[in-house]
Each structure stands twice: as structure tokens, then as C-alpha cells.
GUMAR-351954 format. One record per residue (C-alpha): residue number from 1; residue in three letters; x, y, z. Coordinates in nm, 4 decimals. Layout:
BEGIN
@n NUM, res ALA, px X, py Y, pz Z
...
//
This chain:
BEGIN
@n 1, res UNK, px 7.8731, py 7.2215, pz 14.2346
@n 2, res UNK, px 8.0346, py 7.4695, pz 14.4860
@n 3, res UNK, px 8.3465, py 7.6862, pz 14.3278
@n 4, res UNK, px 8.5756, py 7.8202, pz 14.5039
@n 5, res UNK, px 8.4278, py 8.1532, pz 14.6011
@n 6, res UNK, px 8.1385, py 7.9341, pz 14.7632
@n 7, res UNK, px 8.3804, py 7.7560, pz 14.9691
@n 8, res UNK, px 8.6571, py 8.0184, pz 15.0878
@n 9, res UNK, px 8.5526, py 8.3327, pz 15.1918
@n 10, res UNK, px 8.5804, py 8.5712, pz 15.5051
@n 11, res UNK, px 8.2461, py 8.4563, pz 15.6456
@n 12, res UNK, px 8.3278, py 8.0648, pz 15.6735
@n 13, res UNK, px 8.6794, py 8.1665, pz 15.7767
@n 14, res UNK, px 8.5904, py 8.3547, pz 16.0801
@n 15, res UNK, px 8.3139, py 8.0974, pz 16.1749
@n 16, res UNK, px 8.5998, py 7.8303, pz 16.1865
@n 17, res UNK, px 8.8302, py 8.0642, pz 16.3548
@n 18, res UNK, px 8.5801, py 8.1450, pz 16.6346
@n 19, res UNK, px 8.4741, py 7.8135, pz 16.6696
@n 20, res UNK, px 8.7954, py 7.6681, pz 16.8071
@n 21, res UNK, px 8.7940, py 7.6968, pz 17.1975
@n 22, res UNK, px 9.1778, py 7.7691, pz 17.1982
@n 23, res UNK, px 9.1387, py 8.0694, pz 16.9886
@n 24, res UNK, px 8.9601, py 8.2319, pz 17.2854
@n 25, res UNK, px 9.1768, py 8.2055, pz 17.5687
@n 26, res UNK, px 9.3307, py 8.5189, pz 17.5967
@n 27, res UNK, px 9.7058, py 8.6184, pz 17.5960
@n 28, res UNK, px 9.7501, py 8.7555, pz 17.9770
@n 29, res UNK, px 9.8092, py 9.1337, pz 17.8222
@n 30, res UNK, px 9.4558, py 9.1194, pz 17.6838
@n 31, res UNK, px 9.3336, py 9.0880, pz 18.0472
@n 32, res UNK, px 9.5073, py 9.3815, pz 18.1769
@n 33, res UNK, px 9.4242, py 9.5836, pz 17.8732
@n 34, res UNK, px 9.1041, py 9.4817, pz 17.7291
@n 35, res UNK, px 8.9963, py 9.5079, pz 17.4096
@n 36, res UNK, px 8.8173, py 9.8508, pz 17.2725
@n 37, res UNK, px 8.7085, py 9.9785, pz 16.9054
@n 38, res UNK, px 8.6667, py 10.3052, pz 16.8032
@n 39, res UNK, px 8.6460, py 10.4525, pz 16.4430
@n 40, res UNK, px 8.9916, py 10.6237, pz 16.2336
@n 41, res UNK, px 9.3694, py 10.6154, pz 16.3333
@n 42, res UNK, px 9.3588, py 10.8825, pz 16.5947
@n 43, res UNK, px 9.4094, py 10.7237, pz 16.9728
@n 44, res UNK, px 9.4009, py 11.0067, pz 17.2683
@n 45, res UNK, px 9.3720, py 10.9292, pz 17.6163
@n 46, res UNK, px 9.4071, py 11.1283, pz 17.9529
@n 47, res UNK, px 9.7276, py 11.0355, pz 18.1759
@n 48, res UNK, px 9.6459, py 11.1716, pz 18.5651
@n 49, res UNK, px 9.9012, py 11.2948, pz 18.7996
@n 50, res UNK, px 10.0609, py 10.9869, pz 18.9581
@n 51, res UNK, px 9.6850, py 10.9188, pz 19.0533
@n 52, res UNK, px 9.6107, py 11.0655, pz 19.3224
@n 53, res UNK, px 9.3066, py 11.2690, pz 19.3859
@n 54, res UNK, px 9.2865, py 11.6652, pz 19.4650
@n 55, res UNK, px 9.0970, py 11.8275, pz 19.6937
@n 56, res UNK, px 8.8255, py 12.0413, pz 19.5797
@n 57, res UNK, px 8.8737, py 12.4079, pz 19.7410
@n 58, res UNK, px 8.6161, py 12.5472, pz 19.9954
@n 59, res UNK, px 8.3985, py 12.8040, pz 19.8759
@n 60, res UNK, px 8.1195, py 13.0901, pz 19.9890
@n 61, res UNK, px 7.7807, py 13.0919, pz 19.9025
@n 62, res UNK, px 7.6611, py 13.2520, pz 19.6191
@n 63, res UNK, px 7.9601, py 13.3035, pz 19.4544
@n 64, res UNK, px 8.1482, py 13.1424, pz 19.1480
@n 65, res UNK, px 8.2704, py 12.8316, pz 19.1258
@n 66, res UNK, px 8.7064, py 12.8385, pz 19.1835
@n 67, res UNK, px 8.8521, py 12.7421, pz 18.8213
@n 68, res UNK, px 9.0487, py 12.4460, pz 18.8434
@n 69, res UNK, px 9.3556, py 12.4375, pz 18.5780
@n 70, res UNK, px 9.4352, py 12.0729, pz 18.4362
@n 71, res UNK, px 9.7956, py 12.1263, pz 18.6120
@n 72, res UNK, px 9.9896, py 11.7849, pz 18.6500
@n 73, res UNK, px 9.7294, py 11.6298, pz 18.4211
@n 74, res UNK, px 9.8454, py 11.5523, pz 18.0149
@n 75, res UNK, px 9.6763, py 11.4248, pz 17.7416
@n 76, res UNK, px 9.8420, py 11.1908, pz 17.5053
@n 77, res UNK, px 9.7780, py 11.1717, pz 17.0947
@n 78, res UNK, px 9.9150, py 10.9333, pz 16.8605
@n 79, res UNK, px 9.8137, py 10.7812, pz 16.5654
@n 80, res UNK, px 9.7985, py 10.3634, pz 16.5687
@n 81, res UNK, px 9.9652, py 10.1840, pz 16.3710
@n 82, res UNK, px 9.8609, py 9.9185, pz 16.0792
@n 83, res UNK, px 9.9142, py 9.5620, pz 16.0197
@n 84, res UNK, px 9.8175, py 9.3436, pz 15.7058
@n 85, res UNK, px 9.9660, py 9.0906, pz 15.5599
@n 86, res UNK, px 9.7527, py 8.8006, pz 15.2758
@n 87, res UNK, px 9.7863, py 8.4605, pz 15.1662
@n 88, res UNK, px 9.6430, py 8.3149, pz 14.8228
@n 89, res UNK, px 9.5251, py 7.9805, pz 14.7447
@n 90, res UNK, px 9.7988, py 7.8231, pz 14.5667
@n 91, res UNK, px 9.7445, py 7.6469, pz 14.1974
@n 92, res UNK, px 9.8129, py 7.2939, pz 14.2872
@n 93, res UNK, px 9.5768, py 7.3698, pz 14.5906
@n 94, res UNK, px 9.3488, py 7.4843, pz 14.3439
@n 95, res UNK, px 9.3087, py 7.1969, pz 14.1390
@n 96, res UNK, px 9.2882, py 7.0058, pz 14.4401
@n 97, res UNK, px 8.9907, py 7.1859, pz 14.5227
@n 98, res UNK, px 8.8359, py 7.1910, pz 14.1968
@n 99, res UNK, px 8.9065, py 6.7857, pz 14.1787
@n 100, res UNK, px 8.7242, py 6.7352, pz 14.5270
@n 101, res UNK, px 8.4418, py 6.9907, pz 14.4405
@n 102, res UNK, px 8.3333, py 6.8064, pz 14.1283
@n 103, res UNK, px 8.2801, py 6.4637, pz 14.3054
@n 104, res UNK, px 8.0431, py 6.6555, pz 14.5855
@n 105, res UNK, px 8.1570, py 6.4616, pz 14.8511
@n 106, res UNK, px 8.1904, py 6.6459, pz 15.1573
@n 107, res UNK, px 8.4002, py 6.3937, pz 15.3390
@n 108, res UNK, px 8.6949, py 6.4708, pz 15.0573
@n 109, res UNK, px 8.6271, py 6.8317, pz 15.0375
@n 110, res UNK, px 8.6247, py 6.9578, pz 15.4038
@n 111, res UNK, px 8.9501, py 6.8515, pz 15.4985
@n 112, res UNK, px 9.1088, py 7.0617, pz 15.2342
@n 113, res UNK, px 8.9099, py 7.3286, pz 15.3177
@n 114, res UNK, px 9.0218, py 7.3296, pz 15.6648
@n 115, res UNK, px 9.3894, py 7.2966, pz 15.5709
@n 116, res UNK, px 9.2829, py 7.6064, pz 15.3815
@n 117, res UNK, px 9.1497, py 7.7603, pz 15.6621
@n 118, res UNK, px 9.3840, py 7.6355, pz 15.8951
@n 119, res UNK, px 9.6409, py 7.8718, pz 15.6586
@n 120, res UNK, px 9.4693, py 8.2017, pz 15.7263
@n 121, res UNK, px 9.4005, py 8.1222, pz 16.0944
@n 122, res UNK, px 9.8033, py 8.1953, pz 16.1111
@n 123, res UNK, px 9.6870, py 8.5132, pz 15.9896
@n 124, res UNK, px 9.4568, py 8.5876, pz 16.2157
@n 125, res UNK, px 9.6894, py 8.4564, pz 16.5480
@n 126, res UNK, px 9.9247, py 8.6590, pz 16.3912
@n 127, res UNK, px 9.7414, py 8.9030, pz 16.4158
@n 128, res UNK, px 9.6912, py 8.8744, pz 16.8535
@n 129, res UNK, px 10.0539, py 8.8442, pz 16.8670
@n 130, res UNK, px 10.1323, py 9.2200, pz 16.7873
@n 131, res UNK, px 9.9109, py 9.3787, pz 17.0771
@n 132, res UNK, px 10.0331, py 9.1255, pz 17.2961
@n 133, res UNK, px 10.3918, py 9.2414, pz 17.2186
@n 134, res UNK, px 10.3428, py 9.5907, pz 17.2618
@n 135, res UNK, px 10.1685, py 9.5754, pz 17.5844
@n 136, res UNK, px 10.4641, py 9.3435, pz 17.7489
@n 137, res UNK, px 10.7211, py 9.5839, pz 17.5663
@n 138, res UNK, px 10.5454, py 9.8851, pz 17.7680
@n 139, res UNK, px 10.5055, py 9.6249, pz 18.1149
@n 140, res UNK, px 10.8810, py 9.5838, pz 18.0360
@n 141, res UNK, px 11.0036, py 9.9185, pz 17.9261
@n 142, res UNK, px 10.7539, py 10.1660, pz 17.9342
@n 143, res UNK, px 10.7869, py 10.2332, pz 17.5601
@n 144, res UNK, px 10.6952, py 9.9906, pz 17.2138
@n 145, res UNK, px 10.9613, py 9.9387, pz 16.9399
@n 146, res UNK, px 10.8353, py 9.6732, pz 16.6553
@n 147, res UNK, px 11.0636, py 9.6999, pz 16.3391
@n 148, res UNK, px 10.9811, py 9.5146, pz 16.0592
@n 149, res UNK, px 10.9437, py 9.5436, pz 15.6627
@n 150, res UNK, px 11.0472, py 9.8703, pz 15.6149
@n 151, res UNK, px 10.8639, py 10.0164, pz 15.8985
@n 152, res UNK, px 10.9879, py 10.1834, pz 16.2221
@n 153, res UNK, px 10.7379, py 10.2047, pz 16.5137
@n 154, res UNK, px 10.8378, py 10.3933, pz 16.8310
@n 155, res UNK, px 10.6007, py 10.4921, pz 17.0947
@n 156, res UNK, px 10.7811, py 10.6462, pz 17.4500
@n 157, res UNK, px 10.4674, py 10.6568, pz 17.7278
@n 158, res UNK, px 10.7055, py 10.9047, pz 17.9074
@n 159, res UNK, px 10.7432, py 10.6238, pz 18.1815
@n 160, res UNK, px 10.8628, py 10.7932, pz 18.5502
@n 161, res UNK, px 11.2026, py 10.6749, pz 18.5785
@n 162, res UNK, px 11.1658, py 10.7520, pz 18.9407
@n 163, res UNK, px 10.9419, py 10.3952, pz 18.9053
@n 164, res UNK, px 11.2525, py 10.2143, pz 18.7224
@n 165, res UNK, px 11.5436, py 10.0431, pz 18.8691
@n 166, res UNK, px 11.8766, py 9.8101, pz 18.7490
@n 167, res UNK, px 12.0116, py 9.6044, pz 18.9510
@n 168, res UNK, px 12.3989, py 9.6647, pz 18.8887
@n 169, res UNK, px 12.5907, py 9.5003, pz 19.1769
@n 170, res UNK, px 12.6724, py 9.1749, pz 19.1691
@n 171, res UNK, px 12.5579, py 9.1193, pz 19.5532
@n 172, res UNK, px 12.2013, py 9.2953, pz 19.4338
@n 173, res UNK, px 12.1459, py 9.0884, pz 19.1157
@n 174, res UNK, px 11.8935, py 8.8484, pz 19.1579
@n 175, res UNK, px 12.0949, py 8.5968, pz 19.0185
@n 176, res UNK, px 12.3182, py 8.5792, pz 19.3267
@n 177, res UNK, px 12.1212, py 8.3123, pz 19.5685
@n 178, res UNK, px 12.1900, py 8.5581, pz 19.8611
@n 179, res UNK, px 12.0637, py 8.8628, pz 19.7090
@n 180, res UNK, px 11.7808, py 9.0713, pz 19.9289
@n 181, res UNK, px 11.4910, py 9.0011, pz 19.6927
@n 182, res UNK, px 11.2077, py 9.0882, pz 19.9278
@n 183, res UNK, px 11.3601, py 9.3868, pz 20.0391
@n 184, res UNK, px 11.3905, py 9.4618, pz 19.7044
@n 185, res UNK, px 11.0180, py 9.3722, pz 19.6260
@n 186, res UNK, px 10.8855, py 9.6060, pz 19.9085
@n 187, res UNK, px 11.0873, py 9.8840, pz 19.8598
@n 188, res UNK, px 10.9326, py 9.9023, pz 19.4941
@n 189, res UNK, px 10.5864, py 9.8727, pz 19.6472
@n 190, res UNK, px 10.6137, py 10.1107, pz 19.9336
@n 191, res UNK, px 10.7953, py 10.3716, pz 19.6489
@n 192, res UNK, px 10.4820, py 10.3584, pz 19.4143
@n 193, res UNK, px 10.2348, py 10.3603, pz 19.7312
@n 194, res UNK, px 10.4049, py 10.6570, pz 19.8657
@n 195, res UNK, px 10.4143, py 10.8443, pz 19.5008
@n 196, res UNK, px 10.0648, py 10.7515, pz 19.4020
@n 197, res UNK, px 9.8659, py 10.6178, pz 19.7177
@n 198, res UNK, px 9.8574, py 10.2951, pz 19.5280
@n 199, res UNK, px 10.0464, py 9.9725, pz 19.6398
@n 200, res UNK, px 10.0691, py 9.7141, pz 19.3641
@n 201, res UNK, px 10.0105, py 9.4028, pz 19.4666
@n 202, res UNK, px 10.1113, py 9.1526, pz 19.1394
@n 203, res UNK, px 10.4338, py 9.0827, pz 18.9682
@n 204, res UNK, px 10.4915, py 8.9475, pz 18.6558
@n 205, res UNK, px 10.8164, py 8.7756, pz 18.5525
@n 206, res UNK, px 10.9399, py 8.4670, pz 18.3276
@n 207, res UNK, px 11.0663, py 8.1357, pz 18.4189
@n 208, res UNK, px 11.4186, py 8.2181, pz 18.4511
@n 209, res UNK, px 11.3732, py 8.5095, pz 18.6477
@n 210, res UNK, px 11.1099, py 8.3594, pz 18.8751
@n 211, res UNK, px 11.3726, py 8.0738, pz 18.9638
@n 212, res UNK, px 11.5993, py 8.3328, pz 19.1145
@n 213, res UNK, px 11.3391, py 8.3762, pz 19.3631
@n 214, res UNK, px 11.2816, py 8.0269, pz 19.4495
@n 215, res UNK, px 11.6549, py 7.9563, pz 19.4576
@n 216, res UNK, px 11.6915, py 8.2577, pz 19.7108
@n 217, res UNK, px 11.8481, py 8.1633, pz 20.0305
@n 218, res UNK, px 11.7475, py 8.4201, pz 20.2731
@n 219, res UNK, px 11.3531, py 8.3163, pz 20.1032
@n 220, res UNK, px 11.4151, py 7.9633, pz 20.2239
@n 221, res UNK, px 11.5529, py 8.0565, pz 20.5625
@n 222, res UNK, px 11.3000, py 8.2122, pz 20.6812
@n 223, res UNK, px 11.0665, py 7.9483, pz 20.5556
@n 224, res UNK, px 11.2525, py 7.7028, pz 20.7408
@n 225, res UNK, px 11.5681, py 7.8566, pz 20.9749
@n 226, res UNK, px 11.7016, py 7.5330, pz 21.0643
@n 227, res UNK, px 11.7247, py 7.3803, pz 20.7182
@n 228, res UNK, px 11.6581, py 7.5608, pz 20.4248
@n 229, res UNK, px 11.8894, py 7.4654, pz 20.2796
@n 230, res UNK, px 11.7063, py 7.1717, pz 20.2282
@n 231, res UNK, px 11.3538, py 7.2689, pz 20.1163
@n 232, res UNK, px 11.2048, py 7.1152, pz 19.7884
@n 233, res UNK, px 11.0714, py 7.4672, pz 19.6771
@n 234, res UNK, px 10.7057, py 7.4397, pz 19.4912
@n 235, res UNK, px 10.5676, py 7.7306, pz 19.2493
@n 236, res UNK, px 10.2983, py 7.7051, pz 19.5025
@n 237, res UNK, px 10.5225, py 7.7065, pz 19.8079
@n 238, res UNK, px 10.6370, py 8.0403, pz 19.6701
@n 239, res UNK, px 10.3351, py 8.2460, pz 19.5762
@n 240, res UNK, px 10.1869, py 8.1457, pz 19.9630
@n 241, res UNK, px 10.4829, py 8.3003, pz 20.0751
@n 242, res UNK, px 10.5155, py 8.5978, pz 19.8782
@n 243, res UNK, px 10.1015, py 8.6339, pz 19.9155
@n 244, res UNK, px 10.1444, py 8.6314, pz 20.3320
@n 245, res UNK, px 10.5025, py 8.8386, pz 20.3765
@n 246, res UNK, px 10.4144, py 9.0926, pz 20.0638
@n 247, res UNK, px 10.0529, py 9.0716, pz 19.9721
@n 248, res UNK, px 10.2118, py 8.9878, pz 19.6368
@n 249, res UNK, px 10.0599, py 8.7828, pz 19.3604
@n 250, res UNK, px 10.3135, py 8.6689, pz 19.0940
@n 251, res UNK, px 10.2329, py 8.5571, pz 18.7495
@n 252, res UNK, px 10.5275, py 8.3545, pz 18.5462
@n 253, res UNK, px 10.4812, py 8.4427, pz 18.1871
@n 254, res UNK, px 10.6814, py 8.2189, pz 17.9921
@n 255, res UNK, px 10.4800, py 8.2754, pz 17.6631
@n 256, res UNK, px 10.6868, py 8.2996, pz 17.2873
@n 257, res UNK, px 10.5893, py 8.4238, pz 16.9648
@n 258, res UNK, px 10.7865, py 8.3716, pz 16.6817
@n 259, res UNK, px 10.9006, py 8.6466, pz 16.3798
@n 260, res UNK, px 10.9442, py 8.5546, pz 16.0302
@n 261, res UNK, px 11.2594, py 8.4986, pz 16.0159
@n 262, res UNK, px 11.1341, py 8.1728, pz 16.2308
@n 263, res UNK, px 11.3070, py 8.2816, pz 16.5346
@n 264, res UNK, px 11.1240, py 8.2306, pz 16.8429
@n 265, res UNK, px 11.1242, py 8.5742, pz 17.1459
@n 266, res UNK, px 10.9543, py 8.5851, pz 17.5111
@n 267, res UNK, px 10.6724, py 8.7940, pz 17.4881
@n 268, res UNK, px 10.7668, py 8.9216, pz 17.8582
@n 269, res UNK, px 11.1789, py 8.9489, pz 17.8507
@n 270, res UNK, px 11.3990, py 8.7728, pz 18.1109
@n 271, res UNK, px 11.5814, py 8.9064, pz 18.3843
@n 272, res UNK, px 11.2962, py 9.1766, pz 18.4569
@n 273, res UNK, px 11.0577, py 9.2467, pz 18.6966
@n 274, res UNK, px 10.7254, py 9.4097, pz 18.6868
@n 275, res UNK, px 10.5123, py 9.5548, pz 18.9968
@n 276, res UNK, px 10.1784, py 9.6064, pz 18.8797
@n 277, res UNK, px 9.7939, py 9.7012, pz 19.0684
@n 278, res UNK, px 9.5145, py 9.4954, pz 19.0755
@n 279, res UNK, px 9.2316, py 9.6020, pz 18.7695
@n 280, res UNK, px 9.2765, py 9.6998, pz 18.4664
@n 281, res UNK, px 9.6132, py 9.8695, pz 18.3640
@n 282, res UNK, px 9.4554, py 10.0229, pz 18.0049
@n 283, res UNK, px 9.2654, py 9.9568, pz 17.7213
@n 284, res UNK, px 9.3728, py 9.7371, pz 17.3874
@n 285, res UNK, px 9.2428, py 9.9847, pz 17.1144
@n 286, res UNK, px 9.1152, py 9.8695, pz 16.7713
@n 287, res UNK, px 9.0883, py 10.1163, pz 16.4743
@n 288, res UNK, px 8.8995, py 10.0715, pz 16.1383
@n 289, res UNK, px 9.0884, py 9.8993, pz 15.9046
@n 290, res UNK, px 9.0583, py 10.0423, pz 15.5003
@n 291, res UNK, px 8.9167, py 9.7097, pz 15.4386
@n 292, res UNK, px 8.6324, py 9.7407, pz 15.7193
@n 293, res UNK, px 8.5393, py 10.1110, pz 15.6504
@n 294, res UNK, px 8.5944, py 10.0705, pz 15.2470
@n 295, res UNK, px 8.5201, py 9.6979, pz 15.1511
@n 296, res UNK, px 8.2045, py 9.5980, pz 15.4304
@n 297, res UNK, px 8.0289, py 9.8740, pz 15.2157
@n 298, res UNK, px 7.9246, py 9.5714, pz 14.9466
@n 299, res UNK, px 8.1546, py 9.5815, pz 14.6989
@n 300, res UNK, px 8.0837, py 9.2315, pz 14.4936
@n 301, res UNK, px 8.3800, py 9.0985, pz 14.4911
@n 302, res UNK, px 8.4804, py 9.1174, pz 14.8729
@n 303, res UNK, px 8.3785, py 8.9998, pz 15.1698
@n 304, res UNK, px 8.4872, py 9.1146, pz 15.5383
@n 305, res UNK, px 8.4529, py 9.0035, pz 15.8108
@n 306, res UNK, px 8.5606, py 9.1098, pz 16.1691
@n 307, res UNK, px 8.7175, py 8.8856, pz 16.4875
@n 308, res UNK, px 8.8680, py 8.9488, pz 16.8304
@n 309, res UNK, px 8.6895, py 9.3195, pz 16.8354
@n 310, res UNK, px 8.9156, py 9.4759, pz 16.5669
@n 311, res UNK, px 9.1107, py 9.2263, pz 16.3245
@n 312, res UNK, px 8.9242, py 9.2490, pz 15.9658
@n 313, res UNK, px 8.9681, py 8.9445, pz 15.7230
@n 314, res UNK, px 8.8704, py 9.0089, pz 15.3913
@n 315, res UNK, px 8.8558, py 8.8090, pz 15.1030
@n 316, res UNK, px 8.8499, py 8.9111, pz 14.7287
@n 317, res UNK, px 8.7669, py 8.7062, pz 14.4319
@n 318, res UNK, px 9.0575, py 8.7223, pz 14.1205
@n 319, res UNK, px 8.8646, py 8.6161, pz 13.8083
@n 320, res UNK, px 9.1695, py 8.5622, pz 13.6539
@n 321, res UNK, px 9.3100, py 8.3182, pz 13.7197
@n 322, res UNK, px 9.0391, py 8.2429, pz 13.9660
@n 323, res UNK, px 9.1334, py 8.2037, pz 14.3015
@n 324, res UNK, px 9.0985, py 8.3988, pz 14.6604
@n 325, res UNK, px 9.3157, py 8.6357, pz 14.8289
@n 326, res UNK, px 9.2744, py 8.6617, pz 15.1792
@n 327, res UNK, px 9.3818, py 8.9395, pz 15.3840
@n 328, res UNK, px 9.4207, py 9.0106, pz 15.7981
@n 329, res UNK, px 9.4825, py 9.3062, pz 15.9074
@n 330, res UNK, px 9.4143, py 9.5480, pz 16.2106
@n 331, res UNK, px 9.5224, py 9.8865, pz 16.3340
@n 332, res UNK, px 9.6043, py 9.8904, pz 16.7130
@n 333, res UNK, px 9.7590, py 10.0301, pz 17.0213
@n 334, res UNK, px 9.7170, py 10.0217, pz 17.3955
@n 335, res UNK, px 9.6732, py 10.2760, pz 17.5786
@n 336, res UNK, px 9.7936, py 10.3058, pz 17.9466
@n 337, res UNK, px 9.6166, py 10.5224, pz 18.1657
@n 338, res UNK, px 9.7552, py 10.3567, pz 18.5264
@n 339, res UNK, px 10.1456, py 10.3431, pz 18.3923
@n 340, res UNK, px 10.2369, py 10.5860, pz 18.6708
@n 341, res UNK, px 10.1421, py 10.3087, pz 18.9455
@n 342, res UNK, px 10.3879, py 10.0510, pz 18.8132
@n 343, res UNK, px 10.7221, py 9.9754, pz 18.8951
@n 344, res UNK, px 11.0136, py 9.8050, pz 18.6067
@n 345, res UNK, px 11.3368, py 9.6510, pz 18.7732
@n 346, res UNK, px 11.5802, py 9.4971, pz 18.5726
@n 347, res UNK, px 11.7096, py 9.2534, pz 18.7923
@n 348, res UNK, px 12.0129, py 9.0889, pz 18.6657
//
């Protein structure tokens, strides 16, 4: 008869995780800053000046090769922060379990099992959730603030403010239909081409914020001089336009997550507006977790296993009373290499 231990552990846990297609379509920050591991806590990158190249010097022949100091060039070190929370198998599930076990019928046992699994898997999402939020929080800000349980994370990625802007008159909020949005939009652009040498061409904004636009009468003028006033404005409609006057591709980012407190928060706030380049805008970093670099060694009564490049579930056996702990946890933080070629308005 399988026990318990046979039936829940980190192995059959991350099989079912991985094996749902939804659990692999990535949040829209994990595509501008993909996933990386490395070993420890320590996280050190190499932030260029505004990106744009030098020019090497001219030299003789047969002489030395001009020194070049690192001027305008600064490397950033921090230490990444760690996440873990567990769940346990309750009694009463327990007894379910033991109840359905003894009558070896898989057809009774494997949908408590999966409500089982189903449990930790809210682990695990949680789990996504936190690099999501700090890479929106930096696309947002420039800097990541996550307080929670007694713990107080600040990073500042020393963000240009040159590349920052709020709106502040009513006639230039976005909210105001006859606002200059795509003068706006291109001043932005042409200020981090002419810093950098490179022009972003995406934006990123919610729902709200993204109706402003659509809702913007000197927009739907020139779409239609005579009457519109009158045009049925599509999403599509839009992103043609923007695409062919601005060589701008907007992405509306209405995703939530929700805290524990069961409140639910936009991952990307309202009422902001991000200018971005095409690529990659960092890299997602994974650390080792104590329970990767100290439990995956064989101890016998855990079990590890590892998901989404970094996030470690472990489970460990309690002889008394028998049952399963199972804990998620991961130690992460983006880097952002490119954040000098962005541009954050607050818009209304």
C-alpha cells in the first residue's frame, strides 16, 4: 500500500506542476528579463555609460597600448533577497489519504492527491509573482520596495531622472481628452535617442491608462479630420497608428497578483507610462536556495526538487505525527543592465 511519503513528495509535485501548459506561459517581465542561475546570494553586474560606445584612440607602431580608465562605467553589488514560505498536509486530509490509500484504488486516490498538489502549486505561482513584481516596480520606478513579514527590501538602480517625467498640468495630463500625447510620446523617444543613441520603440501601460490614448482627440483627428469625433476606436486601430506615426509598439498590461491580506494590486501601476527598446532589458537572476545547496545533498528525509530555473520545493518527512511539509522558496533579483535607455512618465 502506498503511505504518504510515496505519494507526496517534491518529485511528483514538480512533475504535476510542469505538466500544466498554463504554468509555462510566461509573465511579460520574464520576457524582458529572462531567467538566469548562478550559485550564493551575491548578484553584480556592469551598468555602461548611457550606452553608447567610445572610440578607441589612435596609436603608433610599436608602442604600448593607451590605458583606458573604466570612467562613466559602474559596477553594481547587492545581495538577493529570499523567499520561502510551506504548507503541511492537514490531519483530516490525512486520514483522508490514509482511507483512500488502503482501498488501492487509484480512481479515489488521485483526486486527493491533486487537491494536494493543487495546494503547493500556490506555492510555487507564488513564487513567479515576486520577480514579476520587482521587475514592473523597476519598469515603473526605477527602484523595488516589497514589505512584508517583518522584512524591508529596498533596492534604488540609481535610475537617470533626466529619463523621468510627471505630468502636473491639468492641460498635460493624459486624462484630459485634448492633451498632446504624441508629442509627449516622441519627445521621450527623441530624449533617450539623443542621450544614448538608442530610440525605444515599445511602451507598456495598463488598461486605464491606455484608454486615455484611445479617447485622445487630437489622436482621432488626425485619423479622421472631418469626423473624429465619431470614430469607433479599436485596440488594433490604435497600435497601427502609433506603429506608422511613432514606430511605437504598445503592450497593455493589465495583469494582478494578489497579497495575503487577499487584496488584489496591478503588477504594472496605472496612470504610468513606460518607453522601453526592443531585446532584452536584463536578466531574472536565481540564487541557491539553503534547501538546494544543503538538502539535494541526500539527506533521507528530504527531497528537492527545482522549477522555473531557480524556485526549490522541498519536501520533508515528520515521523511524528507523520505527515509532509512542503516548502517553496527562491532567492532572486533582476538585474538591469539597459535601464539607462528607458524612459518613466507618470502621466496623470
Amino acid at each position: 500500500m502506498p503511505t504518504i511519503f510515496d505519494l507526496v513528495n517534491a518529485k511528483n509535485i514538480s512533475t504535476y506542476y510542469l505538466a500544466n501548459p498554463s504554468n509555462n506561459i510566461p509573465y511579460l517581465g520574464a520576457t524582458l528579463f529572462p531567467a538566469k542561475k548562478q550559485l550564493g546570494l551575491d548578484l553584480s553586474w556592469i551598468k555602461g555609460s548611457r550606452g553608447l560606445p567610445v572610440s578607441l584612440q589612435p596609436s603608433a607602431f610599436d608602442t604600448k597600448a593607451t590605458l583606458r580608465d573604466r570612467i562613466g562605467f559602474q559596477k553594481i553589488d547587492t545581495e538577493m533577497p529570499f523567499f520561502r514560505e510551506s504548507m503541511r498536509i492537514g490531519e483530516k486530509e490525512r486520514q483522508e489519504l490514509n482511507k483512500v490509500a488502503a482501498s488501492q484504488n487509484e480512481a479515489l486516490i488521485m483526486p486527493l492527491i491533486n487537491e494536494i498538489y493543487d495546494d503547493v502549486v500556490t506555492l510555487v505561482n507564488g513564487a513567479q509573482v515576486v520577480p514579476e513584481r520587482m521587475i514592473m516596480q523597476l519598469l515603473s520606478s526605477g527602484k523595488i520596495r516589497i514589505t512584508a513579514n517583518r522584512q524591508d527590501l529596498d533596492y534604488d538602480y540609481k535610475m537617470s531622472s533626466e529619463h523621468k517625467e510627471t505630468l502636473t498640468a491639468s492641460d498635460d495630463k493624459w486624462s484630459n481628452p485634448d492633451a498632446d500625447i504624441m508629442g509627449d510620446i516622441k519627445t521621450w523617444q527623441d530624449k533617450v535617442e539623443d542621450d544614448t543613441g538608442v530610440r525605444p520603440t515599445n511602451g507598456m501601460c495598463t488598461r486605464k491608462t491606455w484608454n486615455y490614448i484611445l479617447q485622445n482627440k487630437p489622436i482621432r483627428l488626425d485619423m479622421n479630420p472631418l469626423g473624429g469625433q465619431n470614430i469607433i476606436m479599436t485596440d488594433a486601430m490604435m497600435k497601427q497608428y502609433l506603429q506608422a506615426k511613432l514606430g511605437l509598439n504598445v503592450a497593455v498590461y493589465n495583469k494582478k497578483y494578489a497579497l495575503q491580506d487577499r487584496s488584489t494590486h496591478l503588477f504594472y501601476p496605472d496612470d504610468y507610462f513606460t518607453l522601453i527598446p526592443d531585446g532584452n532589458l536584463g536578466s531574472t537572476y536565481y540564487g541557491t536556495t539553503p534547501e538546494e545547496s544543503d538538502l539535494m545533498a541526500g539527506i533521507s528525509n528530504a527531497e528537492v526538487s527545482i522549477v522555473n530555473t531557480g524556485v526549490a520545493i522541498t519536501t520533508i518527512k515528520e515521523p511524528h505525527p507523520v505527515n509532509v511539509e512542503t516548502i517553496v522558496s527562491e532567492i532572486v533579483l533582476p538585474s538591469f543592465e539597459t535601464i539607462d535607455t528607458i524612459f518613466i512618465a507618470k502621466v496623470n
